[in-house]
C-alpha positions in Angstrom: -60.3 77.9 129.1 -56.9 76.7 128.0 -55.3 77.7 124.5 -54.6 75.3 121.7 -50.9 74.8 120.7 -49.9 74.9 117.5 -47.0 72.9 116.8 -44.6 73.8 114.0 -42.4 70.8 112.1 -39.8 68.8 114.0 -36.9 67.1 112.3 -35.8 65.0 115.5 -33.2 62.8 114.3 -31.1 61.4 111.2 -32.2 58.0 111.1 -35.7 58.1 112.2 -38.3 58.4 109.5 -41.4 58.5 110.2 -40.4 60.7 113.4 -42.2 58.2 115.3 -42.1 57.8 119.4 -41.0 61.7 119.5 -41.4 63.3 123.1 -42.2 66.9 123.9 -41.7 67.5 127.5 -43.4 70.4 129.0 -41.9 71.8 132.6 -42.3 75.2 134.6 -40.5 78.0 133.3 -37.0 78.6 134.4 -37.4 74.9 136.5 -37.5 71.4 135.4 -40.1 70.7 137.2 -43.4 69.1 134.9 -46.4 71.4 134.5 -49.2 69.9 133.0 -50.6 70.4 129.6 -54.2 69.0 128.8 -56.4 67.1 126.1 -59.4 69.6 125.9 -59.9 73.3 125.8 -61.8 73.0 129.4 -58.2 71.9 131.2 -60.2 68.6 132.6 -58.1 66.0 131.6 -53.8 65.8 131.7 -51.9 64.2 128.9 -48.8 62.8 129.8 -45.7 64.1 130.2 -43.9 63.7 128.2 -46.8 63.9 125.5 -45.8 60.8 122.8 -46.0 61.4 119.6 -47.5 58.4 117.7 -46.1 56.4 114.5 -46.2 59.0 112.1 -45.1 61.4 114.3 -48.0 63.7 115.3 -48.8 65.1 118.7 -51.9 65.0 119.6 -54.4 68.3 120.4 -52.2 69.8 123.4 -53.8 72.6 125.4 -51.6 74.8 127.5 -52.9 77.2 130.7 -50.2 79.4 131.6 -46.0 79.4 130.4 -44.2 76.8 129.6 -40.6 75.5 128.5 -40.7 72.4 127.1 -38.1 70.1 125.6 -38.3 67.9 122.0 -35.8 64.8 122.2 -36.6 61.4 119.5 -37.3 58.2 120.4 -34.3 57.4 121.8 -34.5 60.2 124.3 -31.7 62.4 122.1 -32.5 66.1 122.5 -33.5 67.8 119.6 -34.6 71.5 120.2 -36.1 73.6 123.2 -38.2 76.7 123.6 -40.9 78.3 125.6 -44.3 79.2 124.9 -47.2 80.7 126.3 -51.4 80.2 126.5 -51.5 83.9 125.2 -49.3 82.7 122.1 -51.7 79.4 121.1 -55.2 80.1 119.4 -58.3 78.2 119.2 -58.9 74.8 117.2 -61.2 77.0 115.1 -58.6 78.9 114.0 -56.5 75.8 113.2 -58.7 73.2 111.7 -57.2 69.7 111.6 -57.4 68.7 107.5 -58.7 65.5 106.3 -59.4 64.6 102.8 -62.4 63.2 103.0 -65.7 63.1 105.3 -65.3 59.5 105.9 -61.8 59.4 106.9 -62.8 62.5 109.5 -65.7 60.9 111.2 -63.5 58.1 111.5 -61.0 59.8 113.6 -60.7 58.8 116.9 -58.4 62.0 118.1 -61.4 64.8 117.4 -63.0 66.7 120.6 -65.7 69.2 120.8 -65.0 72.4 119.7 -62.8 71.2 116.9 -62.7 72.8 113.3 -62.4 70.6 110.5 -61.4 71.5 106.8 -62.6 68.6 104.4 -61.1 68.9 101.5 -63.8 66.9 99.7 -67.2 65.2 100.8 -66.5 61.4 99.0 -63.0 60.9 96.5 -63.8 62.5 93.2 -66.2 64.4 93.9 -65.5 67.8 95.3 -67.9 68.8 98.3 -64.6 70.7 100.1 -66.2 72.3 103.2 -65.5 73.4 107.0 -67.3 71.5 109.7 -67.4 72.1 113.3 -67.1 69.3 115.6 -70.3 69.3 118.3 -71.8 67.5 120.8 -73.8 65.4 119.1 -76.2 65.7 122.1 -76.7 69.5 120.8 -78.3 68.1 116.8 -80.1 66.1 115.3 -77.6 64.2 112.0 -79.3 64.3 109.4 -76.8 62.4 107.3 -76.0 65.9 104.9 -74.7 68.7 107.0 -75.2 67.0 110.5 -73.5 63.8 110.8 -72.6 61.3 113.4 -69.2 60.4 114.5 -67.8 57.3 114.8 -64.2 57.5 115.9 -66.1 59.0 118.8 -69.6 58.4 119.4 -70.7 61.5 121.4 -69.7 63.6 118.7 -70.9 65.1 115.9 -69.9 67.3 112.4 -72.1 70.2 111.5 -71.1 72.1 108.1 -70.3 75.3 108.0 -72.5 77.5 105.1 -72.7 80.6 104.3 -74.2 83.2 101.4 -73.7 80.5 99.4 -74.4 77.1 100.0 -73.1 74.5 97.2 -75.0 71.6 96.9 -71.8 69.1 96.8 -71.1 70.0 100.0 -74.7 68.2 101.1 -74.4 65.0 99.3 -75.1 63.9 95.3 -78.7 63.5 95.3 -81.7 65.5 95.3 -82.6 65.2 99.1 -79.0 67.1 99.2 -79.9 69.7 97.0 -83.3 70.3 98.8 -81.5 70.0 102.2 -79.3 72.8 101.1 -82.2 75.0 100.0 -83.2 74.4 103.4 -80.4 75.2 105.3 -79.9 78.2 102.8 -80.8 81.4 104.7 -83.0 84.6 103.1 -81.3 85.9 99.5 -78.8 82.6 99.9 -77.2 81.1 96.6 -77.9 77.7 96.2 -75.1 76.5 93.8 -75.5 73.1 92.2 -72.1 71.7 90.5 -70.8 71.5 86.8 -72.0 68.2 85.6 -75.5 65.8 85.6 -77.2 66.1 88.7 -80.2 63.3 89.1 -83.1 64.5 90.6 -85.8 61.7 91.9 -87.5 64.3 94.1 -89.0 68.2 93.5 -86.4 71.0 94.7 -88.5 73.5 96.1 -86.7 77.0 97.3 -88.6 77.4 100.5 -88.2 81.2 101.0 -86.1 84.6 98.8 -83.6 82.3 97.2 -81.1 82.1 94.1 -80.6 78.5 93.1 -77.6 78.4 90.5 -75.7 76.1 88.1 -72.5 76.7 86.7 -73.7 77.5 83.1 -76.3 76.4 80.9 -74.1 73.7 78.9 -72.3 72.8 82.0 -75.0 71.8 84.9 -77.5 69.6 83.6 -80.7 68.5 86.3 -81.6 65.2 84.7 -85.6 64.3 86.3 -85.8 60.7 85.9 -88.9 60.4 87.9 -92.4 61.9 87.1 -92.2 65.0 89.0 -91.7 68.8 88.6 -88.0 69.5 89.1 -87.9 73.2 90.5 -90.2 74.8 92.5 -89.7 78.8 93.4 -92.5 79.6 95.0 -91.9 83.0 96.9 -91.1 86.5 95.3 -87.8 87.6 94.3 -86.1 84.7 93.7 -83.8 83.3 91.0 -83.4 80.3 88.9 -80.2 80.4 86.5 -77.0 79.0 84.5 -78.4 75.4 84.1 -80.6 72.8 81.6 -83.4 71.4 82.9 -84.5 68.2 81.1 -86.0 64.5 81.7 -84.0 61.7 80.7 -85.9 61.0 77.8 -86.6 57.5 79.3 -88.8 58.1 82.1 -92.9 58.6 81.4 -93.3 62.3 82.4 -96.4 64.5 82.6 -95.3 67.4 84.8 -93.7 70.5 84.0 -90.2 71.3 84.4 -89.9 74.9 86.4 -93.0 76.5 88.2 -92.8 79.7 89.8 -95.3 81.4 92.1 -98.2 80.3 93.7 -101.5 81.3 94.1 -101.6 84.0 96.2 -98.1 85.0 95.8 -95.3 84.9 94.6 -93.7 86.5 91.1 -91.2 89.1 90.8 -88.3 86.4 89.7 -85.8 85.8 87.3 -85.2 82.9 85.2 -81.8 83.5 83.7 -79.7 81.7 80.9 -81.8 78.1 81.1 -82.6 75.6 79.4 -85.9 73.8 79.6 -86.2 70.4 77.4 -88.8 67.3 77.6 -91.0 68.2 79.7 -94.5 66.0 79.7 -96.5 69.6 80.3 -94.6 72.9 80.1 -91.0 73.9 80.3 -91.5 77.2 82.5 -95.3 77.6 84.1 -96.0 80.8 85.8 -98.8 80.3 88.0 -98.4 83.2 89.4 -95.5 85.2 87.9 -96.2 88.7 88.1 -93.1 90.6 87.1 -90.8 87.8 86.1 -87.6 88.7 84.2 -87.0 85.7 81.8 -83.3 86.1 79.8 -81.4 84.0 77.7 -84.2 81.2 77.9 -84.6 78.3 76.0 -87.8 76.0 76.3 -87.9 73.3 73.4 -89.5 69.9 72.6 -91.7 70.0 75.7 -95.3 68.0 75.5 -97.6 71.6 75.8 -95.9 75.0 75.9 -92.1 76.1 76.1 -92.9 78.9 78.2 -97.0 79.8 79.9 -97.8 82.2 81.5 -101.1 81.1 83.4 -103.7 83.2 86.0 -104.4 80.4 88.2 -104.5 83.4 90.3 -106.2 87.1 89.9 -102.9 89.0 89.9 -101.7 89.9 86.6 -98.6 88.1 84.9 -96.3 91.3 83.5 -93.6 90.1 82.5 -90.2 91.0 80.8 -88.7 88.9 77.9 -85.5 90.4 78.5 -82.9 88.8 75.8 -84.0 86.0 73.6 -86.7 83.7 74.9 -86.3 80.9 71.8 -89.1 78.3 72.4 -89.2 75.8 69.4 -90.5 72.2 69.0 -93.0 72.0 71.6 -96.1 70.2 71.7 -98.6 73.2 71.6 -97.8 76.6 71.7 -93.8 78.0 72.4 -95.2 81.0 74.3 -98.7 80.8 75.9 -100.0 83.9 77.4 -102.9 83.2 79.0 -106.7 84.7 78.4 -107.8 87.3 80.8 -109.8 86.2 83.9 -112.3 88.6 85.7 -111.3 89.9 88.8 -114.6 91.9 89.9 -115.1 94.4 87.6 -111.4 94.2 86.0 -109.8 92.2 83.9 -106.5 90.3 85.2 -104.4 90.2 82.2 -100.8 89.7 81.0 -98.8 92.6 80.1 -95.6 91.5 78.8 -92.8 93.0 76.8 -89.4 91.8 75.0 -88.3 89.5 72.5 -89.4 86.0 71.5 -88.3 83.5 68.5 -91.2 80.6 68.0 -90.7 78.3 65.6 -91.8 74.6 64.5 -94.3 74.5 67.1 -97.3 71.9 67.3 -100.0 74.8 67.5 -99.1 77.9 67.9 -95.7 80.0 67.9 -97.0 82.8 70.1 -100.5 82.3 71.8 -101.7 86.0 73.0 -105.2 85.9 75.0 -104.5 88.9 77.3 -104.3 92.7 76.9 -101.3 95.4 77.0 -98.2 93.3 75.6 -95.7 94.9 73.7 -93.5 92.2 71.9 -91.2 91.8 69.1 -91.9 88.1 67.3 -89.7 86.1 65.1 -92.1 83.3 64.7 -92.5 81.1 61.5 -93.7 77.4 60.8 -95.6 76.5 63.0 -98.4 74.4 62.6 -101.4 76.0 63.0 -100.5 79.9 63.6 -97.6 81.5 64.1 -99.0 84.5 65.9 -102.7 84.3 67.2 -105.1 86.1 69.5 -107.6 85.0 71.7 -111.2 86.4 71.5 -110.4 88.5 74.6 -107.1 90.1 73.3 -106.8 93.6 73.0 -104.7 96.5 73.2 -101.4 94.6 71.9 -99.0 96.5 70.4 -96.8 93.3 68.7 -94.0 94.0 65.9 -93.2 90.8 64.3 -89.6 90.5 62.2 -90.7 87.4 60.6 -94.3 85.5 60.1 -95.7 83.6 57.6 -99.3 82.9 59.0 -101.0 85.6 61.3 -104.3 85.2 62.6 -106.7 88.0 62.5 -109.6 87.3 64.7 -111.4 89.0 67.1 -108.6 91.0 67.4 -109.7 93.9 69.4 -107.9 97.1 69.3 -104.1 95.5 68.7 -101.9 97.1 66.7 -99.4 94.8 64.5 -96.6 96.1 62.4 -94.7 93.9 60.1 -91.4 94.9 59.6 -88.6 93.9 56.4 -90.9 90.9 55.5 -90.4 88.9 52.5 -93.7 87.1 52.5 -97.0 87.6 54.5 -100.1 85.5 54.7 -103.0 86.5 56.6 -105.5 84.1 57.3 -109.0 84.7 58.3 -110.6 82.2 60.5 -113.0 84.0 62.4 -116.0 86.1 60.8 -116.6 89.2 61.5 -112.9 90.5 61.5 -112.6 93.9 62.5 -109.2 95.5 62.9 -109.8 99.0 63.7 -107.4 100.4 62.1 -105.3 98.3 64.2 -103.3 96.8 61.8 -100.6 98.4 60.5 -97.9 97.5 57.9 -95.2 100.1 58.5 -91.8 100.3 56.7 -92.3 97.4 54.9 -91.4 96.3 51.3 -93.1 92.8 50.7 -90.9 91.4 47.2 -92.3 88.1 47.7 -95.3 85.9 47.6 -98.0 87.6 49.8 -101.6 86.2 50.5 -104.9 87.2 51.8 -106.5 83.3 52.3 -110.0 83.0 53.5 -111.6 80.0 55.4 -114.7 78.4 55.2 -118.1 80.5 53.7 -118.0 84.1 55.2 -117.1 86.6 52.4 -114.0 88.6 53.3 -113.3 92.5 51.8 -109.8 93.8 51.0 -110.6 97.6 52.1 -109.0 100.7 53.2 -111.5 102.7 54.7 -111.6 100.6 58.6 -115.1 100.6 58.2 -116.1 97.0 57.1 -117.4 94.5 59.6 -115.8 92.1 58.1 -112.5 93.5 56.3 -109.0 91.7 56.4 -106.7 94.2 56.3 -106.5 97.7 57.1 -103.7 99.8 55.3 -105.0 103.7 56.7 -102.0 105.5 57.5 -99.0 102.9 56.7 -96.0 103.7 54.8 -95.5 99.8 52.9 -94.7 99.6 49.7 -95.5 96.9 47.6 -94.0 94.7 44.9 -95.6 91.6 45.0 -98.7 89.4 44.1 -101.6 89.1 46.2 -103.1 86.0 45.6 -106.8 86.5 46.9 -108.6 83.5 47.7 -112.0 82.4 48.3 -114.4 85.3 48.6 -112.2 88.4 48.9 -113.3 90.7 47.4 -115.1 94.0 47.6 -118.9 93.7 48.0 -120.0 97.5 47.3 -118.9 101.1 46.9 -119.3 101.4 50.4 -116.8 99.1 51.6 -114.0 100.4 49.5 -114.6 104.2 48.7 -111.4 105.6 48.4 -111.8 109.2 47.3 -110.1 110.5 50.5 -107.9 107.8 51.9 -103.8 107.9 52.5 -103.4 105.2 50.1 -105.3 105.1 47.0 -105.1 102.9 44.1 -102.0 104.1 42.1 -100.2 104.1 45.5 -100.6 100.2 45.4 -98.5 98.2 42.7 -97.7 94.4 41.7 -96.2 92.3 39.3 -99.1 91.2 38.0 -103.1 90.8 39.0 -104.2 87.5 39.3 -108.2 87.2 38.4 -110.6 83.9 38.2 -110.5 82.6 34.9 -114.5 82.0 33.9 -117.0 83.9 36.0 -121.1 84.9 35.2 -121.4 88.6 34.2 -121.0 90.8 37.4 -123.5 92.8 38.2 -123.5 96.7 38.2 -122.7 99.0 40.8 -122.5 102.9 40.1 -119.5 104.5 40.7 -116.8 101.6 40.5 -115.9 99.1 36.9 -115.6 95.6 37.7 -112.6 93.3 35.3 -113.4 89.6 34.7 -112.8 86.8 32.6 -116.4 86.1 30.7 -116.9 82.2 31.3 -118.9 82.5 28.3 -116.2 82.9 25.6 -113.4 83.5 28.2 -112.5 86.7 27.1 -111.5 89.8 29.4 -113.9 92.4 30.0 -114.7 95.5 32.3 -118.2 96.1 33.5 -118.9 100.0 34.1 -121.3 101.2 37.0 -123.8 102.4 34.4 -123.8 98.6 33.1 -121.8 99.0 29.5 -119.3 96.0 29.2 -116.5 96.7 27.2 -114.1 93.8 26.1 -110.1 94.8 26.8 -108.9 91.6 24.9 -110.0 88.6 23.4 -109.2 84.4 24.3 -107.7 83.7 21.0 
C-alpha cells in the first residue's frame, strides 16, 4: 500500500499568482530517470509525470512506494526547489484530511478516493454541524441522507460521519429525523447533544437504549413540538434527559405529554436534570414506570393535567428523588401527581418519594399524594381546590410543608404532617370520619395570623386533643406550637361530650393554648348540660353572655346592653 504525500506550500515564481500550471517532477534517487508516483493508496493507477498542478495551484492526492527526488519548476518550466522524500516519511489520508467548508461543496468534489478523511467544517452555511467523515465505497452502506451520504463528484463513493461518546445532533441534519438518527447511531451510555437554539420536532425522539440526551442549558436549547406528539421518549434504565425546555408552540392542538420515561416492564432509574416542561396537552413529565428517577432543577408549568406524574401503569414502585427544586405551577390539574397504590398480590405497589417541591396556582391540586412512604418538603399555596391532599389509600407519609393555606385531612392514614414558620393555616375537612392518629403534628410553629378549622357539608367535626375521636380535626398530642392567633371554627366544630375532649392528662391543656380573642355564635338555644365541663354562649333569647355548668346552673358573665 503506498503512502500519501503531504505536500508543504510552494511559492514558485514572482509573477504567477494563483501558482497555477506548477510541475512536481518525481525521478529515481540519485538519477533523472521518472519513477512513478500514483492516484490511490493501492499503487493501481500512475499520475503523470510531471504531476500538474491545477489553477489554483493544488496537486492532487499523490501516493509514493519507495524514495524519490523530485523537482518543483512553475509554469513556465523555471525551477523552483528540489528535495527527496520517502514512503516511510508520508502518512495516511486519515491522518491528513482534505478540509472543506461545507458538506455540499465535499460531495461535490470530484478529486476524493476511498479511504479519504474529510474535516467538514460545517454541515450547511450557518449552521455549525463541523464533523469528520470518512470517504467509502458506497457499495459497503446504505446513505441514509444524515450520516451516510452519497457522492456526487464521484458516484461510487460515499461519506460516513465519524461519532463518538458524544454525538451532536447538528452534525445529522436540522430536523427531528436527525436527532432520532443520532440517538440511533449513539452507542450504550452515548451523549446525544442537541444545539443552542429552537429545535422543531414534527416526530417523537425516542433514546433507544442507556442514553444521555443533552441541550446546552435550559434557557438556551428550546425543543419546539409543533405536531401532536410526545417529544422525548427514554424508555430504558439509567438514562438522562437534561439542560433544555420542552414546550409546544402554543399553536398546534396538542393532547400528549411532553417527556415519558420508562415503560411497562422496565425502565426507571433516570435523571431528568435542569428542564423545563411547558404546554403540554396531558403532562409535562409522566413516569410510567420511573422507579428511582432523580428529578433536579425541574420546572413543569402551564401543562393541560399535571406538571410532573408519577403513574403505576406498571407494578414496580415509583421512588423517586426530588433532588433540588421541582417548581410545578399553572397546570391544569395537579403540579405533582403521585399516583394511588395498585395491588401487586398481596402488596401494595406504592410511591416512595423524597425531596423538595413548590406548587402553586394549580387547577386542582398543588401536591396530589395517593401512595405510601414519601417524605417531602412542600411549598404549595393557591391552588384551587387543595394545596396538599391525600388519597383514601395514603399512608405512612411523613410531609413537612413551609407554606399551605388549605390542607386536606381525609382518610389520612397514619401520615404525619408538620407545619413549620406558618403564618396562616386552614384545615379543611371534606371527608367524614377524619382520623389522624396522632399523625398530625404542628411542631415549632408560631401561627400570628388568621388560622381556621372549616368544616364541609353536615358531619359534625370535634376540635380535640386526646387522638381518640372518630371524627376529630386536629390532633395537637405531643407538639411544641405556640399560638397567637384566632381560630375561626366553622360549621359544627365543636366538642360533642366529655369524652371527646378530656384533658386532665394531656401535653397540652387549656392554659397552654392562647388567642387574641374567642370568637362564639352570636344567638344560640340554651345548651344542654354535661357533668364535668361549662359551656359559654350567647343566649338568643335576650343575647346576653352566659356559662352553663355541668350540674345545669347558668350564670350570666355580662349583659347585651
Amino acid at each position: 500500500m503506498a503512502g500519501l504525500l503531504t505536500l508543504p506550500f510552494f511559492d514558485v515564481g514572482a509573477g504567477i499568482s494563483p501558482a497555477d500550471g506548477a510541475l512536481l517532477y518525481f525521478n529515481v534517487v540519485g538519477s533523472e530517470t521518472d519513477k512513478s508516483t500514483y492516484t490511490t493508496a493501492a499503487a493501481t493507477v500512475a499520475h503523470a509525470n510531471p504531476v500538474v498542478a491545477d489553477s489554483k495551484g493544488v496537486f492532487p492526492a499523490i501516493y509514493l512506494v519507495g524514495d524519490y527526488d523530485w523537482v518543483l519548476t512553475d509554469k513556465n518550466l523555471v525551477q523552483q526547489n528540489t528535495g527527496s522524500v520517502s514512503e516511510l516519511a508520508t502518512s495516511t489520508s486519515a491522518a491528513f484530511p482534505k478540509n472543506f467548508a461545507t458538506l455540499a461543496l465535499a460531495v461535490a468534489n470530484t478529486n476524493l478516493v476511498d479511504g479519504d478523511a474529510l474535516n467538514i467544517a460545517e454541515r450547511t452555511t450557518g449552521n455549525g454541524g463541523g464533523a469528520m467523515w470518512d470517504v467509502v465505497l458506497s457499495s459497503t452502506v446504505t446513505e441514509n441522507t444524515y450520516d451516510i451520504v452519497q457522492c456526487v463528484g464521484v458516484a461510487t463513493l460515499s461519506l460516513v460521519l465519524r461519532v463518538g461518546s458524544f454525538v451532536y445532533v447538528d452534525q445529522f441534519g436540522t430536523t427531528a429525523a436527525a436527532a432520532q438518527r443520532a440517538a440511533d447511531r449513539g452507542a450504550e451510555d452515548s451523549t446525544v447533544v442537541l444545539p443552542e437554539g429552537v429545535f422543531t420536532l414534527d416526530t417523537t425522539v425516542t433514546l433507544t437504549k442507556q442514553q444521555h440526551i443533552k441541550g446546552a442549558g435550559r434557557r438556551a436549547t428550546s425543543l419546539q413540538v409543533n405536531a401532536d406528539i410526545v417529544a422525548i421518549v427514554a424508555p430504558f434504565s439509567f438514562s438522562k434527559i437534561s439542560d433544555m425546555t420542552v414546550t409546544t408552540d402554543g399553536i398546534t392542538a396538542h393532547t400528549k405529554d411532553l417527556i415519558q420515561i420508562g415503560q411497562v416492564g422496565g425502565g426507571g432509574r433516570t435523571v431528568v436534570d435542569n428542564i423545563i416542561a411547558k404546554l403540554a396537552g396531558q403532562d409535562g413529565v409522566h413516569l410510567i414506570n420511573g422507579n428511582l428517577t432523580v428529578f433536579r432543577d425541574v420546572t413543569a408549568t402551564a401543562n393541560g393535567r399535571d406538571g410532573v406524574h408519577l403513574s403505576l401503569e406498571d407494578v414496580d414502585a415509583n421512588a423517586c428523588v426530588f433532588d433540588g427544586i421541582v417548581d410545578c405551577n399553572g397546570n391544569g390539574r395537579d403540579g405533582v401527581h403521585l399516583a394511588d397504590a395498585i395491588s401487586s398480590g398481596d402488596a401494595l405497589a406504592p410511591n416512595t418519594c423524597t425531596g423538595n417541591i413548590i406548587a402553586q396556582n394549580n387547577g386542582r391540586y398543588g401536591v396530589n399524594i395517593g401512595s405510601h412512604k414519601n417524605d417531602l418538603t412542600i411549598y404549595a399555596e393557591t391552588n384551587t381546590t387543595r394545596d396538599i391532599n391525600f388519597g383514601a389509600e395514603a399512608r405512612g407519609n411523613m410531609i413537612t410543608t413551609v407554606e399551605t393555606t388549605t390542607f386536606n385531612d381525609a382518610s389520612a392514614n397514619g401520615n404525619q404532617i408538620s407545619f413549620h414558620n406558618l403564618d396562616t393555616l386552614k384545615i379543611r375537612g371534606f371527608l367524614w370520619p377524619v382520623r389522624m392518629n396522632e399523625g398530625f403534628v404542628v411542631g415549632d410553629s408560631s401561627f400570628t395570623g388568621y388560622s381556621e378549622l372549616k368544616q364541609t357539608g353536615n358531619q359534625d367535626y370535634t376540635f380535640a386533643v386526646d387522638g381518640t375521636s372518630s371524627n376529630q380535626v386536629v390532633n395537637f398530642v405531643n407538639n411544641r406550637a405556640t399560638f397567637s392567633c384566632t381560630f375561626n371554627f366553622e360549621g359544627s366544630i365543636v366538642p360533642l361530650d366529655a369524652s371527646v375532649y378530656s384533658l386532665g392528662t394531656q401535653a397540652l391543656p387549656y392554659s397552654q393554648v392562647y388567642t387574641d380573642y374567642l370568637t362564639i355564635t352570636d344567638g344560640v338555644a340554651i345548651p344542654s348540660a354535661s357533668v364535668g365541663v361549662a359551656r359559654m354562649y350567647i343566649d338568643v333569647a335576650d343575647g346576653d353572655l352566659k356559662i352553663k355548668f355541668g350540674d345545669g346552673t347558668i350564670k350570666t358573665i355580662v349583659t347585651d346592653t
